[in-house]
Legacy VTK file of the C-alpha trace (Angstrom):
# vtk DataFile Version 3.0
C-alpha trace
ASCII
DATASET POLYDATA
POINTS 383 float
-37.762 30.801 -22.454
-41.118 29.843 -21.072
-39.468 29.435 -17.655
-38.658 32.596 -17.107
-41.119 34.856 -15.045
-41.673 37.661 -17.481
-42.189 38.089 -21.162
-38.967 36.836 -23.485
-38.959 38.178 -27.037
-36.445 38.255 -30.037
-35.870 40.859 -32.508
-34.848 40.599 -35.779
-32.748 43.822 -36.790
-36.106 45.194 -38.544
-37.453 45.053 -34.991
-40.045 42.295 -36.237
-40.863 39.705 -33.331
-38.549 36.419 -34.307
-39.684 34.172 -31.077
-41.781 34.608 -27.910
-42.570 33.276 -24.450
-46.094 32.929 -23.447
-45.156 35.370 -20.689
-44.881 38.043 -23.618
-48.259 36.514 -25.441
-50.315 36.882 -21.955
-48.975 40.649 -21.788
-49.757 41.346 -24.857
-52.923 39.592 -24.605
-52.384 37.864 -27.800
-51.787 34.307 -28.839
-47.536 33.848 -30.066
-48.591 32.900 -33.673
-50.270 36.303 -34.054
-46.699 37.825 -32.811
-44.744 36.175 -34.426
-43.575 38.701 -37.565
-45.302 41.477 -36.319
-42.848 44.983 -35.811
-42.487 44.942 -31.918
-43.987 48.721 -31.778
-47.038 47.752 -33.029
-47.854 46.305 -29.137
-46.831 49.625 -27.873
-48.892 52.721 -27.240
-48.696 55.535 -29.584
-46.391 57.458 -27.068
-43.888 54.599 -26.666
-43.782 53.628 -30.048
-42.415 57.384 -30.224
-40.410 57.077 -27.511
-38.769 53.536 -28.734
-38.438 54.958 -32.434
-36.944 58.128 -31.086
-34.466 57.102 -27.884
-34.346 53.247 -26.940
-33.645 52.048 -30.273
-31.185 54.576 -31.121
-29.575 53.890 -27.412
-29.539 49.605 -28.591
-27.843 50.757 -31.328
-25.520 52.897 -30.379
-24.545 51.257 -26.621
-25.574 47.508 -27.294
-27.946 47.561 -24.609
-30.653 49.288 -22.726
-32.098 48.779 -19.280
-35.329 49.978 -17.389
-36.777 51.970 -19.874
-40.329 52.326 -19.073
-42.573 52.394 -21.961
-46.836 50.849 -21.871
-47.801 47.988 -23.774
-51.191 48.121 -25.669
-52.591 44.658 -25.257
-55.697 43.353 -27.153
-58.319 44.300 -24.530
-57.207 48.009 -25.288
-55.611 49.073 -21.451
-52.308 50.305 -21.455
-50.002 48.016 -19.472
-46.939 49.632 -17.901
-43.501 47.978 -18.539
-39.840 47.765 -18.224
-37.617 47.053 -20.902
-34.437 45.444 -20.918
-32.953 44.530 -23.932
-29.195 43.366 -25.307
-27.890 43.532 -29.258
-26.088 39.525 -30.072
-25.808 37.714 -32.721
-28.302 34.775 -34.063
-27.569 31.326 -35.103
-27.376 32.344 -38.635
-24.998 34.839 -37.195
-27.427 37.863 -38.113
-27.898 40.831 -35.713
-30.709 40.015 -33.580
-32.301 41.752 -30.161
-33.027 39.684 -26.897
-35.258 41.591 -24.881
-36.890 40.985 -21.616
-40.040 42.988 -20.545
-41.837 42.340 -17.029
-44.898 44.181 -15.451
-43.587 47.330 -12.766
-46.431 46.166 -10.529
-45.275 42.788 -11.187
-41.484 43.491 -10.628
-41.014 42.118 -6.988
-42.539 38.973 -7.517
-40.724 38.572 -10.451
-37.545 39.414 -8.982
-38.063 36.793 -6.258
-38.620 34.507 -8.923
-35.795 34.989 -10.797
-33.576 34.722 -7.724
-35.240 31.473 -6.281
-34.923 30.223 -10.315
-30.991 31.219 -10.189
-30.628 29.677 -6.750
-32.065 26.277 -8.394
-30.039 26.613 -11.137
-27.005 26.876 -9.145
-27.982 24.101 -6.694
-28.841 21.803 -9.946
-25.124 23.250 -11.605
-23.811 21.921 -7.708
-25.200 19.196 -7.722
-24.186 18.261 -11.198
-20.631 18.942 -10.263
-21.085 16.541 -7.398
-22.024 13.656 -9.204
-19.137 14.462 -12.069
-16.710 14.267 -9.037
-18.263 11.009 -7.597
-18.102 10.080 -10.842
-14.390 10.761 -11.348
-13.163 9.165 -8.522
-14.781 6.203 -9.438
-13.275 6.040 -12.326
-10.226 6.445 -10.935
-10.660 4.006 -8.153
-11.593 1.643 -10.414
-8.403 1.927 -13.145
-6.323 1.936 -9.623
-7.798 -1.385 -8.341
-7.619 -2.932 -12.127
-4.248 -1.913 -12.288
-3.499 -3.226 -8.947
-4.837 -6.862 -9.799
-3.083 -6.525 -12.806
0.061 -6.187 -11.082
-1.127 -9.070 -8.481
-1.921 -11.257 -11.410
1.439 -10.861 -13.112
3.517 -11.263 -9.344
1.381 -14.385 -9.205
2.159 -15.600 -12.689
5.564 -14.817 -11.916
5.667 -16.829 -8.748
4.315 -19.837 -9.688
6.596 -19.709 -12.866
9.600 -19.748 -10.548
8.142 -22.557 -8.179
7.040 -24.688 -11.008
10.832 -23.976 -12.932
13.308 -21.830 -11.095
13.571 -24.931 -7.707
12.685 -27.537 -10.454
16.537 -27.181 -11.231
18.323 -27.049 -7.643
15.883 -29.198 -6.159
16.647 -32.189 -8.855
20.477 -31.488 -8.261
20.302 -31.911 -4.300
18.161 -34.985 -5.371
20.819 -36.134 -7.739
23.888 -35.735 -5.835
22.140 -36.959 -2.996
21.757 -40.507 -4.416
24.913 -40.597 -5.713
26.868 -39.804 -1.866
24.517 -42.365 -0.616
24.523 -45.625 -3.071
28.877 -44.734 -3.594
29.951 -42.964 -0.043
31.772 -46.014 0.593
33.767 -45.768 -3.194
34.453 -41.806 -3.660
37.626 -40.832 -3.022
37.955 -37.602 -0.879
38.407 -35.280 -3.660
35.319 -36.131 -5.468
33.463 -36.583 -2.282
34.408 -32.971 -1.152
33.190 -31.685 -4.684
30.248 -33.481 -4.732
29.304 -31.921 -1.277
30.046 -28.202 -2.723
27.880 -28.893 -5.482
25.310 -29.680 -2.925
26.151 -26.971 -0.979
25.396 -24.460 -4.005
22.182 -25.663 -4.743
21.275 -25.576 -1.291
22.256 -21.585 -1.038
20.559 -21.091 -4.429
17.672 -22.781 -3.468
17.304 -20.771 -0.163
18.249 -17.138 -1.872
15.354 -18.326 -4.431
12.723 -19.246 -1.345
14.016 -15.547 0.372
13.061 -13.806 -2.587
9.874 -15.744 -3.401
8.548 -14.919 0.274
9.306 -11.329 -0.640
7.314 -11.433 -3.722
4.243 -13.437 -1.891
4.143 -10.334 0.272
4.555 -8.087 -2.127
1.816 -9.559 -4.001
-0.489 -9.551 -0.774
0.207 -6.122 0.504
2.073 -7.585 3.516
5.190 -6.047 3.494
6.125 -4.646 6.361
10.012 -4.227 7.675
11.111 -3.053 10.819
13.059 0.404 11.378
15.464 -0.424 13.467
19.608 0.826 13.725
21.950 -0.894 10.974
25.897 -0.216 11.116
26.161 -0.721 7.140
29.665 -0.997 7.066
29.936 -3.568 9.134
26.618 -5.765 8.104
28.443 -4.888 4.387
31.825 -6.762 5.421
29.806 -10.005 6.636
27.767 -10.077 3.661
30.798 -9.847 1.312
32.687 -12.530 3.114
30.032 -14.939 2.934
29.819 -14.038 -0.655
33.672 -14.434 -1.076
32.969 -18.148 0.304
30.532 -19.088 -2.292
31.780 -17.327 -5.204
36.231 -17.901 -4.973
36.155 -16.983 -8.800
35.594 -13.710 -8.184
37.682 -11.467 -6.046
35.589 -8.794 -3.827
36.707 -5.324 -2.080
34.802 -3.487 -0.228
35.618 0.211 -0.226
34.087 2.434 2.417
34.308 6.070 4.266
34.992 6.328 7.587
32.360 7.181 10.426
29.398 6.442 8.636
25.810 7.103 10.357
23.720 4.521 11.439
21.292 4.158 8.737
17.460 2.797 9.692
16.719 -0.788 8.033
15.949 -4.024 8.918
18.879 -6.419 9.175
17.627 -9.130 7.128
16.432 -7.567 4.089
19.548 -5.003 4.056
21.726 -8.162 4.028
18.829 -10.083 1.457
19.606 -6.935 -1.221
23.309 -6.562 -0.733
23.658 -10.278 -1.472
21.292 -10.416 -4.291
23.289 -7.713 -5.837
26.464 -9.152 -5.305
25.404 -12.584 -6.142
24.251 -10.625 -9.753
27.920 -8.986 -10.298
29.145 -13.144 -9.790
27.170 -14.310 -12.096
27.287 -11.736 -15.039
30.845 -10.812 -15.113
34.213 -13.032 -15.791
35.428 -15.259 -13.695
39.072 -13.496 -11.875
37.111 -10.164 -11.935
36.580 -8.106 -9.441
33.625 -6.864 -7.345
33.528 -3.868 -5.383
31.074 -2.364 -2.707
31.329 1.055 -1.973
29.837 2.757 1.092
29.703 6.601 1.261
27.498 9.488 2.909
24.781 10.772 0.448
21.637 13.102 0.516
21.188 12.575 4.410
21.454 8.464 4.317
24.425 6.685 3.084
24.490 4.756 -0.455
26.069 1.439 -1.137
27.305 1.374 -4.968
27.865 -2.746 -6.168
30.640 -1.942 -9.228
31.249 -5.464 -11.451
33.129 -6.061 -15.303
30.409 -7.403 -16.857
29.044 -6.473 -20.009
26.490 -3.322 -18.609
23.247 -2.645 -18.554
22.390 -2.159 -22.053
20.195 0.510 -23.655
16.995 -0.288 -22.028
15.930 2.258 -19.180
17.381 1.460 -16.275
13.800 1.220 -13.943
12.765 -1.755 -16.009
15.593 -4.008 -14.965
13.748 -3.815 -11.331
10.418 -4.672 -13.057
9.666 -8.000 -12.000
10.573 -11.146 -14.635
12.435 -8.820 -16.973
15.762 -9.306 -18.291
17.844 -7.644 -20.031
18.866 -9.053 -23.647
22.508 -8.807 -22.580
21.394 -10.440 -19.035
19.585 -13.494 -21.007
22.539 -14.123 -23.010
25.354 -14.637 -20.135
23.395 -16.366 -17.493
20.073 -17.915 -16.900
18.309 -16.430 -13.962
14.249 -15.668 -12.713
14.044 -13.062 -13.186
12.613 -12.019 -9.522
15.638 -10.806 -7.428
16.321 -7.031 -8.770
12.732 -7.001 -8.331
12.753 -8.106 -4.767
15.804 -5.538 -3.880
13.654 -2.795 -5.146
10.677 -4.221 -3.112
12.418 -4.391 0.453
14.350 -0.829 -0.057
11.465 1.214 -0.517
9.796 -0.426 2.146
12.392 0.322 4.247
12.245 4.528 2.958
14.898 4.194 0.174
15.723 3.857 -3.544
17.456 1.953 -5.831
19.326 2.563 -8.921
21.097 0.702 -11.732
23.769 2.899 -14.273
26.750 2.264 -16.297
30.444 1.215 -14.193
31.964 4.942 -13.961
34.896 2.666 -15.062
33.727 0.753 -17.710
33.227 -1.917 -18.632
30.564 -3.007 -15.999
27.522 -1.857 -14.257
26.876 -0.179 -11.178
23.473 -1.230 -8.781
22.508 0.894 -5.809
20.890 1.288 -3.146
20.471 4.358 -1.161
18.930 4.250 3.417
18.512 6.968 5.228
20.070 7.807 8.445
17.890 7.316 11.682
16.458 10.013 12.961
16.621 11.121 16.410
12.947 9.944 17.535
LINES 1 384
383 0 1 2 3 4 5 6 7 8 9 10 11 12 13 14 15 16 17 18 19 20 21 22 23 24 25 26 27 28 29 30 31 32 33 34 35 36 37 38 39 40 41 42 43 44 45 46 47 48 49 50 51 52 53 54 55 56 57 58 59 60 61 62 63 64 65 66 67 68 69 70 71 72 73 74 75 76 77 78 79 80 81 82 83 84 85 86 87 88 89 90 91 92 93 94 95 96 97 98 99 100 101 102 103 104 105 106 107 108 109 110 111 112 113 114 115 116 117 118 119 120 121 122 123 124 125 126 127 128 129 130 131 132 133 134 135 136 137 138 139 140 141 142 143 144 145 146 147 148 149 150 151 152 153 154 155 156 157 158 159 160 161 162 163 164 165 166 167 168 169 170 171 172 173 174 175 176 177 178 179 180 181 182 183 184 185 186 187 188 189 190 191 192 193 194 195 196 197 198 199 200 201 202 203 204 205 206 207 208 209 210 211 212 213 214 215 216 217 218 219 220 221 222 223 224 225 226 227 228 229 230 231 232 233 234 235 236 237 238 239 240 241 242 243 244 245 246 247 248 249 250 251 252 253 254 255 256 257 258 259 260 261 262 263 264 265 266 267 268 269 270 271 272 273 274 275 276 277 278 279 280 281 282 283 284 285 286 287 288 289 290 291 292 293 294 295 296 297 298 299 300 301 302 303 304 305 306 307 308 309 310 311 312 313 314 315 316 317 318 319 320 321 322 323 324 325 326 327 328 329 330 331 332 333 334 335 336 337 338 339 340 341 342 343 344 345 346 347 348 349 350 351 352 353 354 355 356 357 358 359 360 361 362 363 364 365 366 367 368 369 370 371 372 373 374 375 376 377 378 379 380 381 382
């Protein structure tokens, strides 16, 4: 209270003096212990005392406040010491009626005044302030948990990758090792059949080996904030027909349609990747349904780009959400139990489509058994 630029008192509902400022103790021209307890009239004049007794407290009363009432003080050196009054009804901490009042000087009123507006303008430049620094403060916060979660995510993509170097190429690499040898030290004693198998089997592992390196670049640049893809004019359907054909090579098991509408736009892509996700998710329908099933493609306008739908007869997706089959190194239980796998390329397609302005999806077959894996492009624009 003492910072206030006029005299602060409280009132119990006896009108006996509770608290003061020193501002009221150097109008009164008495120390605050000697206030303290005292009925406030007894620092009036005899004509306000009447007056408060009479009109202001009645008016507190009734109206919960009064302002301005002009009433003289009778301080200790026995001149009377015009006043205003301003004074509210609340409720104390004890929850007792109580009175705040506020009394300042009329001579002193314009200095006061500019007192108590340069104190509120401090106030408010200190409340300012203080929202300034809880804002700084905020966003540092935030910027932190964003850069711990990012190096999180960088941490895990780098577990992940050296996982997959140290065990996912262990495996092809030892087979093209392997079969190597083998051609060389008995070329001159294999019969063509077994020479011709041998040289698929090499073959394989090659292609796996390369769709494993393709995905682990993706996921080095992933992990480094480096990828970038161009935009550049794809014909899906027929970048969709040489994909499936190559995939029809390596994978005679399985027998593969491609299903598509007529006319489609050009969609905006980069010709790599686009074929990179297609194949990954094709390669995925091989390898987790039954051999002598079938795979289909589908190609149709949607939402302003045009989606391509990979259908397979495998056993689903499962219960899990669908988003965490593109988290990187998951697998689904059902996934884990039909084929072995890193875990990395579902991640990857997710990866190079949104780079590339789209989305990706995974869902139940609409004819069952079987899942269904997206991805959706968007049609180029006319810039």
């Amino acid at each position: 209270m003492d910072i206030v630029p006029g005299g602060v008192l409280t009132l119990s509902r006896d009108l006996r003096i509770l608290a003061v400022n020193r501002g009221i103790s150097v109008l009164a021209g008495r120390p605050t212990e000697e206030l303290v307890g005292r009925l406030f009239d007894s620092i009036l004049t005899a004509s306000s005392r009447i007056l408060f007794q009479t009109h202001v407290y009645p008016a507190l009363e009734a109206d919960g406040r009064v302002e301005e009432v002009f009433l003289t003080m009778a301080p200790a050196s026995g001149e009377s010491l015009p006043v205003l009054l301003n004074a509210t009804r609340t409720a104390g901490d004890d929850g007792q009626v109580v009175y705040e009042a506020l009394i300042v000087r009329i001579l002193a009123r314009a200095r006061w005044e500019r007192e108590l507006l340069a104190l509120t303008r401090q106030l408010e430049e200190q409340r300012g302030e203080a929202q300034r620094l809880t804002e700084e403060l905020a966003a540092t916060a935030d910027d932190l948990a964003a850069r711990y979660a990012e190096e999180q995510r960088k941490s895990q993509l780098r577990d992940v990758f050296m996982g997959v170097v140290s065990h996912e190429l262990r495996t092809p690499i030892t087979t093209i090792f392997g079969l190597s040898r083998i051609v060389r030290q008995r070329l001159d004693r294999l019969q063509p059949a077994e020479l011709a198998e041998h040289l698929a089997d090499l073959e394989f592992e090659a292609d796996r080996m390369r769709r494993l390196t393709e995905d682990l670049l993706v996921l080095s640049r992933a992990e480094a904030g480096r990828l970038l893809v161009d935009d550049e004019p794809l014909l899906m359907g027929h970048l969709a027909g040489r994909v499936i054909e190559a995939e029809q090579q390596r994978a005679p098991s399985h027998t593969f349609v491609l299903e598509m509408e007529e006319h489609l736009p050009l969609v905006a892509g980069e010709e790599l990747y686009v074929e990179q996700v297609l194949g990954n998710l094709l390669s995925n329908a091989v390898k987790y349904s039954p051999a002598g099933t079938v795979v289909t493609a589908r190609l149709a306008r949607q939402d302003g780009g045009v989606a391509v739908r990979v259908l397979d007869q495998g056993p689903g997706i499962g219960e899990q959400p669908a988003d965490r089959l593109f988290e990187v190194y998951y697998r689904a239980p059902e996934a884990v139990r039909v084929a072995g796998g890193a875990g990395i390329g579902l991640f990857v397609c997710r990866a190079l489509v949104e780079a590339m302005g789209g989305r990706v999806w995974a869902a139940p077959s609409p004819s069952a058994p079987g899942a269904e894996f997206g991805f959706w492009l968007p049609v180029v624009t006319d810039d």
